[in-house]
C-alpha positions as CSV (number, residue, x, y, z in Angstrom):
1,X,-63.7,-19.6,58.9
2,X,-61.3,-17.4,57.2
3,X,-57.6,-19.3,58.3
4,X,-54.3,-16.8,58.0
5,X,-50.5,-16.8,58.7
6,X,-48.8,-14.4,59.2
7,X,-45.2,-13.9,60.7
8,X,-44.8,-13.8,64.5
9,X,-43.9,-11.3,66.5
10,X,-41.9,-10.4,69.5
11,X,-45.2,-9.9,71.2
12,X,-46.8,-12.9,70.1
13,X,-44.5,-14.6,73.2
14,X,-47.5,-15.1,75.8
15,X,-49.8,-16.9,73.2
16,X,-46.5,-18.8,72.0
17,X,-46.3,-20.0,75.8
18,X,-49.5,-20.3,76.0
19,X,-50.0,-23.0,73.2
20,X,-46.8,-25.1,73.8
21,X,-48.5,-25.7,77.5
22,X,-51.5,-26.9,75.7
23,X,-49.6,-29.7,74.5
24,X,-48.7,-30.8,77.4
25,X,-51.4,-30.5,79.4
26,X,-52.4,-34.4,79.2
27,X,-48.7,-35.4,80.1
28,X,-48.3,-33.2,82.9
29,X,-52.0,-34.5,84.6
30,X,-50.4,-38.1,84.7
31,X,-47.3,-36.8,86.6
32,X,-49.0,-35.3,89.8
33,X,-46.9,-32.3,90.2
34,X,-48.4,-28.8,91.2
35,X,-48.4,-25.8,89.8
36,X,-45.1,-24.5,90.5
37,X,-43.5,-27.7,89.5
38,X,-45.7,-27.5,86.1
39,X,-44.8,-24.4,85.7
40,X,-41.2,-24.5,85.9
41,X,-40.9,-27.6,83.9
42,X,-43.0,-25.6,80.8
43,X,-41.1,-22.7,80.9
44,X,-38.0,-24.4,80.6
45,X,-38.7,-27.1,78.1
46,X,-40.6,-23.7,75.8
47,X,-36.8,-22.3,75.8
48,X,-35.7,-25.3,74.8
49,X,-38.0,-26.1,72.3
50,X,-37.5,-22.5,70.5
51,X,-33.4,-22.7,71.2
52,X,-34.3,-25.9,68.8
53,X,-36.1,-25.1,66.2
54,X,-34.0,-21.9,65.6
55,X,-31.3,-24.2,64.5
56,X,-33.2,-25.5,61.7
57,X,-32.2,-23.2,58.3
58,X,-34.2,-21.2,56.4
59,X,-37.2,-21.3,58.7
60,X,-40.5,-19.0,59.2
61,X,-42.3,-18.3,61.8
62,X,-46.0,-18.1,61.7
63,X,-48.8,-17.3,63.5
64,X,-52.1,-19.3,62.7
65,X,-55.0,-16.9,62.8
66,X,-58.6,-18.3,62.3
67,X,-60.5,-15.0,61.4
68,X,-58.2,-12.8,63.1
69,X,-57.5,-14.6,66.3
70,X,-54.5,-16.1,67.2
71,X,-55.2,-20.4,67.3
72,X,-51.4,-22.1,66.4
73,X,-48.6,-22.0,65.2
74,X,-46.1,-23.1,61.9
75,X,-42.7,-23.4,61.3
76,X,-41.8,-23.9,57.7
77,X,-38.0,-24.5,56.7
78,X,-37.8,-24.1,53.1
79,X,-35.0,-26.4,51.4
80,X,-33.9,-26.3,48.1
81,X,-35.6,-29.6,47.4
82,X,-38.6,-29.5,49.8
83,X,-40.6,-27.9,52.0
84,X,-40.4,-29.1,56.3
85,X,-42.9,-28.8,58.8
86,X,-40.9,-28.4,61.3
87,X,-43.8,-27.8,63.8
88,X,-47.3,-27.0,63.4
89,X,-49.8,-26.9,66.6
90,X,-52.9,-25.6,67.4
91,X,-54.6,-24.6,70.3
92,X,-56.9,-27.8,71.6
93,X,-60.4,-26.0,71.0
94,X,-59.4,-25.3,67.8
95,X,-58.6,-28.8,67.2
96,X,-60.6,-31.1,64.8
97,X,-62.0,-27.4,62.9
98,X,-60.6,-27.8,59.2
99,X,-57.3,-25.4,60.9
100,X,-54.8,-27.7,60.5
101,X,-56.1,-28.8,56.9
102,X,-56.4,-25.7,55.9
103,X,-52.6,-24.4,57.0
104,X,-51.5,-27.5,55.2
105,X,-53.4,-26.9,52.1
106,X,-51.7,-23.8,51.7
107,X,-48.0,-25.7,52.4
108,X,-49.5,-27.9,49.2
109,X,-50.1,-24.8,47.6
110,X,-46.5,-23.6,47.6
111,X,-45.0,-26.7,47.1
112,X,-46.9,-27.5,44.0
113,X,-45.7,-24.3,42.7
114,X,-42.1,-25.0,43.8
115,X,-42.8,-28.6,42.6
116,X,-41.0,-30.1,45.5
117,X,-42.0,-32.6,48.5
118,X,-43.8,-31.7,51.6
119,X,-41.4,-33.0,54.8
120,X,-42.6,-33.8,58.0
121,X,-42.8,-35.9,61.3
122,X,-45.6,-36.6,63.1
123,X,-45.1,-38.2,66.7
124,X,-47.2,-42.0,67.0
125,X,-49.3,-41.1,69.7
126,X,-50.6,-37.9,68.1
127,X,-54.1,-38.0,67.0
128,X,-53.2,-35.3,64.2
129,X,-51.6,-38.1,62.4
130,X,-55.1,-39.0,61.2
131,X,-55.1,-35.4,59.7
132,X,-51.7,-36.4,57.7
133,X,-52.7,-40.1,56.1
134,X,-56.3,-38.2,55.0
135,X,-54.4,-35.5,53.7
136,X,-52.1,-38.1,51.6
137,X,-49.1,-37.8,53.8
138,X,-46.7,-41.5,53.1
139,X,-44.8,-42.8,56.2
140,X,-41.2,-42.8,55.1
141,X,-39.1,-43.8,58.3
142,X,-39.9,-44.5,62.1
143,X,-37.8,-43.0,64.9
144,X,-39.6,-45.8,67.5
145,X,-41.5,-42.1,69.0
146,X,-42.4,-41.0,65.2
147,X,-43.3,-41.5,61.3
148,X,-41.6,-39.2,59.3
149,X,-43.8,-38.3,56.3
150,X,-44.0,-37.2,52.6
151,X,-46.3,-35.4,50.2
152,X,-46.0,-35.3,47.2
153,X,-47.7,-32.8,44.4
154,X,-50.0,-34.2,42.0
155,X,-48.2,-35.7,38.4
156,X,-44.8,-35.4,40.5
157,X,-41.9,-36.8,39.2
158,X,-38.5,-37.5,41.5
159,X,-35.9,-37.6,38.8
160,X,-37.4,-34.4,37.1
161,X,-37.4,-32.9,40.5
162,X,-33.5,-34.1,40.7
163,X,-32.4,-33.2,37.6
164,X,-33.5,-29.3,38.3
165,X,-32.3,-29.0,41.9
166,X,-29.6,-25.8,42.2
């Protein structure tokens, strides 16, 4: 399994689409709508969701590529005192594969370098949270739907971080 980012790209839309109804397959069984209603619905809460997360600053777009082929998605907002997740999702058969560790390994990576804190949120009925305690992700606030979350490098130290902040 050779796992790879790279930056998205206008034609990357379909798969984009494509993903973000994967989510939501499970929700949209348990409301009995039909296709067109589905369909609808998706393509306007994927607008959405984009418009969103294009109002976050400093944030990359990447494609998750598991040996060449398209599988996720991350959105990384690099701040000057951590590193967010913004979003990171993978396709469902591609779930529970080492994927998501192995995107987030390479997060680690950079933010060890960088020596600041990994940032996220991870919603409580998510089954990838399991993915964030293993991978030594704290719980550092609860929005009633979601656990916000920390890592932190190894031998890291909070006022050293603070006192070198720009």
């Amino acid at each position: 399994m050779a796992v790879t980012l790279r930056l998205v790209q206008p034609e990357d839309q379909s798969f984009l689409y494509r993903l973000y109804a994967s989510t939501r397959t499970n929700e949209l069984a348990a409301w009995g709508w039909d296709a067109a209603q589905q369909k609808a619905f998706l393509e306007l809460q994927f607008r959405a969701q984009e418009a969103h997360y294009g109002e976050f600053p400093n944030t990359e777009h990447l494609l998750i590529l598991n040996d060449g082929q398209p599988v996720g998605r991350l959105l990384l907002s690099r701040m000057p005192d951590h590193i967010l997740v913004v979003d990171i999702a993978l396709l469902a058969e591609c779930r529970g594969q080492g994927v998501g560790a192995s995107v987030l390994s390479q997060v680690f990576d950079e933010a060890t370098a960088r020596r600041q804190v990994v940032r996220g949120h991870v919603a409580k009925d998510n089954r990838a949270q399991q993915l964030w305690w293993r991978l030594g992700f704290k719980p550092t606030g609860d929005t009633g739907t979601h656990y916000a979350v920390e890592w932190q490098p190894p031998n890291f130290n909070t006022q050293e971080a603070l006192d070198n902040e720009p």
